[in-house]
C-alpha positions in Angstrom: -291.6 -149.5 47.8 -289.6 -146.2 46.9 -286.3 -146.8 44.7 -283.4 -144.7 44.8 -282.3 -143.3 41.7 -278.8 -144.6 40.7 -275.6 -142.4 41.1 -274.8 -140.7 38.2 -270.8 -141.6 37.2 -268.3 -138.9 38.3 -267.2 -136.9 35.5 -263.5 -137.7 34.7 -261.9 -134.7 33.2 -259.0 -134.7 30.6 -255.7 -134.5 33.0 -252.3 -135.5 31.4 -250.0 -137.4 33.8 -246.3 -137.0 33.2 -244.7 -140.7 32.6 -242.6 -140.2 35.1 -245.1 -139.7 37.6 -246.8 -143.4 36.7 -243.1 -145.5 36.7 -240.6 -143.9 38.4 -237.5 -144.8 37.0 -239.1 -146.7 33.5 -239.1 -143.9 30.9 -235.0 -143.3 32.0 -234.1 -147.0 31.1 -236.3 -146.8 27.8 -234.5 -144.0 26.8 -230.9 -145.2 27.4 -232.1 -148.5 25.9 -233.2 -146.6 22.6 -229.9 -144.7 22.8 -227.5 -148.1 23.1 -229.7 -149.0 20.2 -229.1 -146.3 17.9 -225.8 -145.3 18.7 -224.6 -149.1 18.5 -222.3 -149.1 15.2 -221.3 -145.5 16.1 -219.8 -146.8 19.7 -218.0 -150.1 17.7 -216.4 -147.4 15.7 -215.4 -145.4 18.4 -214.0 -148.9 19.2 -212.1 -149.6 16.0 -210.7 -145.6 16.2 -209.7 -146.0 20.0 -207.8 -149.4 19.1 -205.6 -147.7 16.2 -205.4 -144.7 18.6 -203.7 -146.5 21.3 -201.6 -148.8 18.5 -200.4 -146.0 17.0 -199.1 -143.7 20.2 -197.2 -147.2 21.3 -195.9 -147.9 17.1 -195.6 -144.0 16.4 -192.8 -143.4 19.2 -190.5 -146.7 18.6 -190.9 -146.4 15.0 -189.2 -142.7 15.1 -186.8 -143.7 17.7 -185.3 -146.8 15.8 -185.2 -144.9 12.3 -183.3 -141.9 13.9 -180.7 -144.5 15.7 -180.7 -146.8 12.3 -180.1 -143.7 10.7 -176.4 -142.7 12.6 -175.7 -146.9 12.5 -175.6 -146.7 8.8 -173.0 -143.4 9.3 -171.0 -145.6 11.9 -171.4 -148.6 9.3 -169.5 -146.7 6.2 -167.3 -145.0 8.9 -165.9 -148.1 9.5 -164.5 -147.7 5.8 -163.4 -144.2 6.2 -166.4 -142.7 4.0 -169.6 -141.2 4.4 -172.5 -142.8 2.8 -172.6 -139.5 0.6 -169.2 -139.8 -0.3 -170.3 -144.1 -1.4 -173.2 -142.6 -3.4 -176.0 -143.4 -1.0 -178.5 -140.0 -1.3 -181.0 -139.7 1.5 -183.7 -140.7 -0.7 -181.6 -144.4 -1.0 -181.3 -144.5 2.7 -184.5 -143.3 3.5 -185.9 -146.3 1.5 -183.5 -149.0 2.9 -184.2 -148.1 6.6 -187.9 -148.1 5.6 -187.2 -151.4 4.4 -185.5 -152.7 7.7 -188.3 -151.3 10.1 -191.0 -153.0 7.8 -189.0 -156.0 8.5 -189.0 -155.6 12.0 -192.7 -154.8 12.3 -193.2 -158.2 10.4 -190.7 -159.9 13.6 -192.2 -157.8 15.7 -195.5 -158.9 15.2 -194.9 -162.5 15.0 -193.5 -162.2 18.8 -196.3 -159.4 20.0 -198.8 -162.5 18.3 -197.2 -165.2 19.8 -197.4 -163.6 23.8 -201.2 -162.4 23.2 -202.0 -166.2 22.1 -200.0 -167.3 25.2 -201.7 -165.0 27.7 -204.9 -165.8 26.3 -204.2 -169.7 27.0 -202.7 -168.8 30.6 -206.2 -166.7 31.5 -208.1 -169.3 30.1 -206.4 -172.1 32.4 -206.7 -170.3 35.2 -210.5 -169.3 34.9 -210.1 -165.5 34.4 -207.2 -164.9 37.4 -204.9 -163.8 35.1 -207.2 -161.0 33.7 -208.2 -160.3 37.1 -204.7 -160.0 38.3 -203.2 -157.7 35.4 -206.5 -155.1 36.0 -205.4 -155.2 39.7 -202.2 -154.4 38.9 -203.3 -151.4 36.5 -205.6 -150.1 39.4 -202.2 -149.3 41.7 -200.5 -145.9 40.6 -197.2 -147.1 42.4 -196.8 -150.8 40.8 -197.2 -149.7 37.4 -195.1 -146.3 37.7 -192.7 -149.1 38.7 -192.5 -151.7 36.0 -192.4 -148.9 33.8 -189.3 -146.8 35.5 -187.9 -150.6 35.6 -188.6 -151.2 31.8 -187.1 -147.8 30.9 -184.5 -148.0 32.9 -183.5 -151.5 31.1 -183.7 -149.6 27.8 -180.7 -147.4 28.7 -178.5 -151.3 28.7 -178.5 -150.8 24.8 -176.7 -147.4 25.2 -174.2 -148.8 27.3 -173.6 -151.5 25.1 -173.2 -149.3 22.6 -170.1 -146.9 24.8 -168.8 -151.1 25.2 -169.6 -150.6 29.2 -171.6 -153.7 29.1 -168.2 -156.1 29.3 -168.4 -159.0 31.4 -172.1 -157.9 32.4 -174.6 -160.5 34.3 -178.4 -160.8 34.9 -177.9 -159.2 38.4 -175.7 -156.6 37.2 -178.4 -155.9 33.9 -181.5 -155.8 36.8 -178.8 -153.8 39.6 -177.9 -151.0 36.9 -181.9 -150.9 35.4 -183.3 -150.9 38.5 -180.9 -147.7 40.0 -181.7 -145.7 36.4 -185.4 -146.2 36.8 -185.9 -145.3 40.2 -184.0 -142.1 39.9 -185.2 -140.9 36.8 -188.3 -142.3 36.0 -190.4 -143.7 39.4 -191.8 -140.9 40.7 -192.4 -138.7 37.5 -194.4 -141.3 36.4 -196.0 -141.8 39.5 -197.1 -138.2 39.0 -198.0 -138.4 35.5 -200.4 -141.5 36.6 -202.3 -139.4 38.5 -204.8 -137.7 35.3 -205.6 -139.2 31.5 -203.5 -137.0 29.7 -200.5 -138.0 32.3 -201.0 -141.7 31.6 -201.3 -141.2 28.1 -197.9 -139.5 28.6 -196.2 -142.6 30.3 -197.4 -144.8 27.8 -195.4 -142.6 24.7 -192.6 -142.0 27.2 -192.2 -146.0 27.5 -192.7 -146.3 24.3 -189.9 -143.8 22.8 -187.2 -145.5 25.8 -188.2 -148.7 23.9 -187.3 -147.7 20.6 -184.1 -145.9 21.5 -183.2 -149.0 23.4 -183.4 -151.4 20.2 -181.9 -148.9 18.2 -178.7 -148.6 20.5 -178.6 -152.3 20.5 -179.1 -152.5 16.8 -176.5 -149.8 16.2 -173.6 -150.8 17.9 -174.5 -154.5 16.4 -173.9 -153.0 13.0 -170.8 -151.8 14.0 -169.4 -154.5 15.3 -170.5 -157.0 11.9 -168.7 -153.8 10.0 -166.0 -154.2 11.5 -165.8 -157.8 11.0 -166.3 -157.4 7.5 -163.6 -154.9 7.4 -161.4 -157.4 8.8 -162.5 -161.0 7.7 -164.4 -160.0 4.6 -167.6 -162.0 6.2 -170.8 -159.8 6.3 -173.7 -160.4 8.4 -177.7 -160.4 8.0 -178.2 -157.3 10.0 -176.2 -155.1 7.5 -178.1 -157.0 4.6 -181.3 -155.7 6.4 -180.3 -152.4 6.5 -179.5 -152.5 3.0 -176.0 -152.4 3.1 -174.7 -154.4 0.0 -172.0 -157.2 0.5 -170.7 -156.5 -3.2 -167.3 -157.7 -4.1 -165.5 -157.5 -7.3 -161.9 -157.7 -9.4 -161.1 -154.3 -10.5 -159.2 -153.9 -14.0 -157.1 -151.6 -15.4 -158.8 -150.6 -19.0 -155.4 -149.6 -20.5 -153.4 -152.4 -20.1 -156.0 -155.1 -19.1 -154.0 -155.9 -15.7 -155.8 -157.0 -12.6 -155.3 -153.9 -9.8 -154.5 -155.2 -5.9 -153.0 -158.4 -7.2 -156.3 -159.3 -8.6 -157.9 -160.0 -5.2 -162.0 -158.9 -4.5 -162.2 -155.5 -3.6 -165.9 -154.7 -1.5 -167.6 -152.0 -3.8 -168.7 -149.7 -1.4 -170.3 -147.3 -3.9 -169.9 -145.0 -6.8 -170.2 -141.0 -7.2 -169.0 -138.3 -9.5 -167.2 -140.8 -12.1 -165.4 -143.0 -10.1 -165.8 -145.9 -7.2 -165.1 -146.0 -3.9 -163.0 -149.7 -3.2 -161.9 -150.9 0.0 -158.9 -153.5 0.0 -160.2 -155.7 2.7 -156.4 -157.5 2.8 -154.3 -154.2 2.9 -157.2 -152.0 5.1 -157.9 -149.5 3.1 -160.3 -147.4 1.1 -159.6 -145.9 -2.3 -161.7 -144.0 -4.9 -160.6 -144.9 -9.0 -162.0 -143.0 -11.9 -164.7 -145.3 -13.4 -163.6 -144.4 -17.1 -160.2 -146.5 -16.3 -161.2 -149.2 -14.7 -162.9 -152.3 -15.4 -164.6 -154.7 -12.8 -165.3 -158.1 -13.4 -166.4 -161.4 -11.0 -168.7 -159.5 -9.3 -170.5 -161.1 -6.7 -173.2 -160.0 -4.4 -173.5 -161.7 -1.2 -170.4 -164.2 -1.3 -170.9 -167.7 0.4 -167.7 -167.1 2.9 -166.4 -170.6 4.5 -166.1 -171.0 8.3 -162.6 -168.8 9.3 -162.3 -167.0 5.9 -159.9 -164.2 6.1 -159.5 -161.4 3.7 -156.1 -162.0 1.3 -156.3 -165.5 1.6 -159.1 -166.6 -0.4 -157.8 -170.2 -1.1 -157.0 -170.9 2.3 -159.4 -171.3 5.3 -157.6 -170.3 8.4 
């Protein structure tokens, strides 16, 4: 009985096999696993610096626009008083604090409102199961639509400057949308349609919109301040706006020093300001403004902010009508 000799083992020799050859396709999703993993925190900064990125080209652009237009309604303000507010005492370091003052009080109104709408377009997505997130991306995805809310938004902003020219007069809802719809298709539709079309153009758009906004509330603001000085020039009643821009409802009884006799007939004079020695006065019952050397004159009652009754009227300060 012969027996075979058993086959000796095949020699293996020493070959290195590239991963990729073994899992096609497993070696790629390691890798951009490990790199999700260790670029995590870097990508939620990113996230944190995108966020005040896109804040601030939306913040940046109003906040210049309403300080410039604040800035000429505090001009039109003590030019309703036939001064300047250099002439009233108020440098451009004192202005540039008070109109600091009213845009850090419109941020906080501001952000109340821009609070409120996020909390109510949360609830609205959340009752509709997602639709209205879904709806608002589709809307972002078409060039056209959103070059059109936007020509129609800016186109709305210029209202404010025709308000302020007092062209708004016996204006209506149909008229506001009629006159903002013919501005914003032929100014602003198609060049924003363009501007859609790459990053850097969308980017645009958005600090385009963004400025229109601005000047639009500052328009409105200005020729608001305006209008209240003007009523206080004529009633003696001021208003919260011009307390928000810092203008101060001061009223006092001007003396003579000499002979101790009140000047005007003793009525409240509005202290507009003081420079080189001497104030600047307006008579709210005779409409004017006067400057009197300081040295000379004596005021007394002063009162900041005076409770005015319903149909006050300057000159009459007993009386109601």
């Amino acid at each position: 009985m012969s027996s075979t000799p058993p086959e000796a083992p095949l020699p293996m020799t020493a070959r290195r096999v590239p991963p990729e050859a073994v899992r096609p396709g497993l070696l790629s999703r390691l890798r951009a696993a490990s790199a999700t993993s260790e670029t995590a925190p870097d990508a939620e900064g990113t996230g944190v610096v995108d966020l005040l990125e896109r804040s601030g080209s939306v913040i940046l652009p109003i906040g210049i626009a309403m300080y410039a237009l604040l800035y000429l309604g505090i001009q039109q303000v003590y030019g309703v008083f036939n001064v300047s507010p250099e002439q009233a005492g108020i440098d451009q370091a004192t202005m540039f604090g008070r109109l600091v003052g009213t845009l850090i009080l419109l941020v906080i109104g501001g952000t109340l409102v821009v609070g409120t709408l996020v909390a109510i377009g949360w609830l609205v997505n959340k009752a509709t199961l997602g639709w209205a997130a879904w709806l608002v991306r589709a809307v972002r995805r078409r060039p056209w639509l959103i070059a059109s809310l936007g020509a129609l938004w800016c186109g709305l902003s210029y209202w404010g400057f025709l308000g302020y020219l007092d062209l708004d007069e016996g204006a209506t809802f149909v008229s506001v949308v009629l006159v903002a719809t013919i501005i914003g298709v032929l100014a602003f539709l198609v060049p924003f349609r363009l501007l859609r079309s790459r990053p850097v153009g969308r980017s645009g758009v958005k600090i385009v919109v963004a400025a229109f906004t601005g000047i639009g509330l500052g328009f409105a603001l200005m020729g608001r301040m305006e209008s209240d000085a003007t009523e206080l020039a004529t009633t003696g009643r001021s208003s919260i706006l011009l307390s928000m821009v810092g203008f101060q409802d001061q009223w006092a009884i001007a003396v003579d020093r000499a002979s101790g006799k009140p000047l005007r007939g003793g009525k409240e004079l509005l202290l507009l300001g003081e420079r080189e020695g001497s104030y600047a006065l307006y008579d709210c019952a005779r409409k004017e403004t006067f400057r009197i050397s300081m040295e000379a004159t004596v005021l007394r009652q002063i009162t900041l902010d005076p409770d005015r009754p319903e149909g006050y009227r300057c000159g009459a300060p007993d009386s109601a009508t």
